[in-house]
N, C-alpha and C positions, 0 to 999 in steps of 0.2 A: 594411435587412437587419441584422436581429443576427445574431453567432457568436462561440461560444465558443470563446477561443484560450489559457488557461492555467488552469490549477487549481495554485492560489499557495500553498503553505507555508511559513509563519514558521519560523524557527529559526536556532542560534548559532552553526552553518556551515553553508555552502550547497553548497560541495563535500563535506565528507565525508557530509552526507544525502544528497546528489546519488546519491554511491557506491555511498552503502547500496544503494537504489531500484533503481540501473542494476543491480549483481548478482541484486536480487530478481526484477527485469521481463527479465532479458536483454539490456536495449537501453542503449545507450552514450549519456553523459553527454554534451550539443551542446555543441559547438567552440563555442570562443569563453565557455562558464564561466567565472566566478569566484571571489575569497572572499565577493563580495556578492551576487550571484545566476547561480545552475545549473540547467539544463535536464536535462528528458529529452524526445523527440518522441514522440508515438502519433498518427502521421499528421496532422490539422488543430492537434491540442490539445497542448500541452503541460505537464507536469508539473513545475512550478518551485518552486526552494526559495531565499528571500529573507532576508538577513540583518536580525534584531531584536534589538540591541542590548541589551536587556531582559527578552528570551524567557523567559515562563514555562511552561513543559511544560504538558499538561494532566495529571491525576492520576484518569484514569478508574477505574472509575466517580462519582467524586468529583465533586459539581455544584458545588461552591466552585470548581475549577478545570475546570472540564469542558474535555471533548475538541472541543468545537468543527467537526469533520470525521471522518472516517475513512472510510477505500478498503477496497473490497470484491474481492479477487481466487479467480475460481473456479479450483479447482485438478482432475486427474483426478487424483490420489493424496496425498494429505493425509499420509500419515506420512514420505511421503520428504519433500514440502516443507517439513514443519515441522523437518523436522531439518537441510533445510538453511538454511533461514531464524533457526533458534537459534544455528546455527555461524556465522554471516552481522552476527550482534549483535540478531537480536529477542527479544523477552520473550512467553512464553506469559505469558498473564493470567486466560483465562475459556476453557471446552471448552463447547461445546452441540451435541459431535458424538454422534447417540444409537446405540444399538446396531445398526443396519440403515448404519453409516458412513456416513451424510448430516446435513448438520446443518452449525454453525461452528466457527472459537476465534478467539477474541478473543489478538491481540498488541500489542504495541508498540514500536516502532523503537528506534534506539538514546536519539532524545529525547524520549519519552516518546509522540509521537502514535500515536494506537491503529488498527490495521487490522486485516482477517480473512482468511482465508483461508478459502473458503465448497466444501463439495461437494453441487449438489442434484440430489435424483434425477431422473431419465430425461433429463438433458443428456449427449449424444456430444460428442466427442473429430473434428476433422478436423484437415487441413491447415492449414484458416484458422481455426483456433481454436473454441471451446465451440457446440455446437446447441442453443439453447434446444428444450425441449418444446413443443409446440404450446398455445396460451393463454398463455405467459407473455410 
């Protein structure tokens, strides 16, 4: 039986990306972090950040350095998270939110890995998080 237990990012601290992510996600940094590798849990998987000595940012869109990864987070209101997430230390980079407010933007953490923030239509809002559409 395979399962997947980490989605692994490089970078040149692992606690303070750690931080970043914990403030972004809500969810607290796993006991037992260090300067060499930092956790966050979502249940089975966790989201880890590994110290590389070497780290070269990627410089998206740039394919000499390409991004390599990026996480897709659905938000139900995009203009408060983006403005919390710029006060938080992200970089807006790219908008492809169109005028009906669905669509994406492209950011970047504080070391340059690129994420989204994504709102698509006809997904609700519960308890336990986003309802996909039916077909998706």
């Amino acid at each position: 039986m395979l399962r997947l237990t980490d989605f692994i990012i490089d970078c040149p601290d692992p606690m303070e990306l750690a931080a970043f992510y914990a403030a972004v996600t809500g969810r607290p940094v796993k006991e037992g972090s260090d300067s060499d590798w930092a956790g966050i849990r979502f249940g089975e998987i966790e989201l880890a950040f590994i110290r590389v000595a070497d780290y070269r940012a990627p410089r998206w869109p740039d394919g000499e350095h390409p991004k390599q990864f990026h996480l897709d987070f659905e938000v139900d209101d995009l203009e408060a998270e983006q403005s919390r997430l710029l006060a938080l230390g992200a970089t807006l980079r790219q908008d492809f939110v169109g005028p009906n407010g669905y669509g994406w933007r492209v950011y970047t953490d504080p070391v340059g890995h690129p994420f989204c923030l994504c709102r698509n239509k006809g997904v609700t809002w519960t308890d336990q998080g986003p309802v996909w559409p039916t077909g998706k």
